[in-house]
Structure formats: structure tokens, C-alpha cells
N, C-alpha and C positions, 0 to 999 in steps of 0.2 A: 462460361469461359470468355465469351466476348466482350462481358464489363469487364474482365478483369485485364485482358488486351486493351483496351482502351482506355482501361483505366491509367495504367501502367505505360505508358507509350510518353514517350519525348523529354522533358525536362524532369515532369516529376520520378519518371522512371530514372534515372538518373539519380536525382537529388535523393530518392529511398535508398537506392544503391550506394550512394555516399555514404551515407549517413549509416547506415546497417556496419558497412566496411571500417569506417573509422570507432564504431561503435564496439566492433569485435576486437580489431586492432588493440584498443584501451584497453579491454577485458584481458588480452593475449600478454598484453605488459603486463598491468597490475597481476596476475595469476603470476609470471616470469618470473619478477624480481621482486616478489613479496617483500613488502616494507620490513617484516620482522626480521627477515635475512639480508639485505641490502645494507639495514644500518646498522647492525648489529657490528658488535667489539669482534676479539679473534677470538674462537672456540678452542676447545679445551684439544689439546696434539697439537695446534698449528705455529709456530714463530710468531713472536713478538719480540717488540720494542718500544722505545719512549713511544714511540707517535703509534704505534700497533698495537692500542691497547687488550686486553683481554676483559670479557665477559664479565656482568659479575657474578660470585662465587669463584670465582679463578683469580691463580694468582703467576707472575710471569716467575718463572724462575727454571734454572741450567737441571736437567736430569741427573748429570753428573758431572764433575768437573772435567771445564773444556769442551762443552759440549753447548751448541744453538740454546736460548733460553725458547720454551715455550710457555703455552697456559697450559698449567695442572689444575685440579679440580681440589678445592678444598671441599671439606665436609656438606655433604646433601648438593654438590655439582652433578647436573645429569650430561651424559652424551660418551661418557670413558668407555675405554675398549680393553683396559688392562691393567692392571695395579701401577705399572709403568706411568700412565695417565692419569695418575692421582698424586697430590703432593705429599712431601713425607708426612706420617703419621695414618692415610689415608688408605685403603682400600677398593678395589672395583670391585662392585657387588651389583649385579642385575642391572648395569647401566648406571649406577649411583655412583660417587665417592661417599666413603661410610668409614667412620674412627676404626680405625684396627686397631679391634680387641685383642689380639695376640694370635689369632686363627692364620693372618695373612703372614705374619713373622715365623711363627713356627714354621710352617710349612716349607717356606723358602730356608731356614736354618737346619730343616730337616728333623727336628724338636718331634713330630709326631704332626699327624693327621687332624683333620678338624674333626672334633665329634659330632656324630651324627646320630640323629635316631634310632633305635634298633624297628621300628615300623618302617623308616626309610631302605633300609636293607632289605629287610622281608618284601616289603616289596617289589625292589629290584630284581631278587632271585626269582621271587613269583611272573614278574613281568616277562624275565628271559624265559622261564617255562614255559610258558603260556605262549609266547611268541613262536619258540621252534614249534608246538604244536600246531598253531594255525597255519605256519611254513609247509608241513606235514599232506594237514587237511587241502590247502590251495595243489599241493600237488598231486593229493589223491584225485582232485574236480579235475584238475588238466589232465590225469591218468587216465580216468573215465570218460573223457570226452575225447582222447584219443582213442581209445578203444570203441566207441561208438563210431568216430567217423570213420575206422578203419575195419568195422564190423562188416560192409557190403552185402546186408539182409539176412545175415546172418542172424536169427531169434534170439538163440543162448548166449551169442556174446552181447548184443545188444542187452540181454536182461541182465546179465552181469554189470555190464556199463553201467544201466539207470540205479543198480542197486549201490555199486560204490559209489556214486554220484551224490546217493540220494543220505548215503552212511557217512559221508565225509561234508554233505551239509550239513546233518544234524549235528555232528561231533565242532564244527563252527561254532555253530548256535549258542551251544554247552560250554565253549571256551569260552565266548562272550559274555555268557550270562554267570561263567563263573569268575569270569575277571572284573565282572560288574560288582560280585557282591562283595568278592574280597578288597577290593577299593574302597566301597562304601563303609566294610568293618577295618577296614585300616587309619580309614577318615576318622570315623567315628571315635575311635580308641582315643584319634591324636586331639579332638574337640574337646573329650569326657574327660581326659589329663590333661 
């Protein structure tokens, strides 16, 4: 410790200490105002105009008549939050703009539902089963572990405890490892077709 006190003593302590501090400073800007967002056009929801131009992929134009123009996203624009943030013909899908193939018009016309997989269903139904049973099981473990701490050395309630404790782990386990496999045959179906 005492070279490093004297190392560090007077000017040069100083001068490291500049030099560290403006060194972070830079690092705290450039991290800040990341070049890619600093000079970037206006993104896709925001107001535009001549001088405000937008992104490219986007293009500026009024939602609807009378209305602020913004950038919409034309086709393969990422950053959309809603079909609204896509230009006509476009669609939001998973953060995309994507040509609407008729799924996003129907719907809104009320035409019918998008079709979907009949594994995507099964699924679903299976997932909400499977879900209230673990709901079930989590509350048979907190049943049981009230009943233990509110046992007071009582033997026969205590062994009651560990045993639905111990029935409402396993019945977990079984939910898990059944919801594993029906996933993995549900995957598999939609690979093999």
C-alpha cells in the first residue's frame, strides 16, 4: 500500500484522475446518444414533415383524412405496434409490416377469423388444463405447509402434511412432464406436415 500512496500522491494523482473521469464521461455519452439513434430519420408512429423525414422502409403519409401525417411502415418495416402503424395494404405481425393477405381485412370486416391450426387449439385447451392443475397442485403445497406449521407437534397432522406435500409434488412433476411430451408431439406433427 505505501507505493501505491506514493505513487498516486500530487500531480500524477490528479492527472489519472482526469484522465479516468473524462474517459468515462466519453464512454457515458457515446453509450447516451448512440449514433444509430441520434441521426436516425423519424420512426415509424412519430410526425413528419418535409424537413422530418422518416426512416427508410417508411413512408410519411395522413392515417386518415385530416389527420397529422406520420411514418407508416411499408412492407418488412420493423418497430409497429399495430395495424394502425402500417401503411395501407400492410399489416402488424410480430413487430413486422407484412402484405395483408386478407387475414388482417377479414377480421376487421368481420368476414371470419383467421385460420389457424387445429394443433394450435389443442394446444391451447391442453395448456389451460394443465395450467388449472398446477394452480391446484401449488395450492395443495401451501395447504400442506399450513397445516404443518399449524400442526404444534402434533405427529398425525404433521404426517398428514408431509404426505399431501409430498402427493401434490409429484402430481407437479406429472403435469410437467406431461406437458412436456404433449408439446414435443404437438411440435413434431406440425414438422412431419
Amino acid at each position: 500500500m505505501p507505493f501505491l500512496q506514493t505513487m498516486l500522491t500530487g500531480q500524477k494523482a490528479n492527472r489519472i484522475l482526469q484522465t479516468l473521469f473524462v474517459s468515462f464521461f466519453i464512454l457515458f455519452i457515446l453509450f447516451l446518444f448512440d449514433s444509430q439513434n441520434v441521426f436516425a430519420g423519424v420512426v415509424i408512429g412519430e410526425k413528419c414533415s418535409p424537413t422530418a423525414k422518416c426512416d427508410p422502409n417508411l413512408v410519411c403519409a395522413a392515417p386518415a383524412i385530416g389527420e397529422q401525417e406520420i411514418c407508416l411502415g411499408l412492407t418488412g418495416a420493423t418497430g409497429c405496434t399495430s395495424n394502425a402503424s402500417c401503411a395501407i395494404g400492410n399489416i402488424c405481425k410480430n413487430t413486422v409490416c407484412v402484405n395483408d393477405q386478407g387475414a388482417g381485412s377479414a377480421s376487421t370486416l368481420r368476414l371470419g377469423e383467421e385460420s389457424t391450426d387445429i394443433r394450435v387449439q389443442i394446444n391451447r385447451v391442453i395448456n389451460i388444463f394443465l395450467s388449472f392443475l398446477a394452480i391446484i397442485g401449488v395450492t395443495l403445497i401451501i395447504y400442506a405447509g399450513i397445516m404443518w406449521a399449524t400442526a404444534g407437534g402434533n405427529d398425525e397432522q404433521v404426517g398428514k402434511a408431509r404426505k399431501t406435500m409430498i402427493a401434490a409434488a409429484i402430481g407437479l412433476v406429472i403435469i410437467a412432464v406431461a406437458w412436456t411430451i404433449i408439446s414435443y408431439v404437438i411440435n413434431l406433427g406440425g414438422s412431419i406436415s
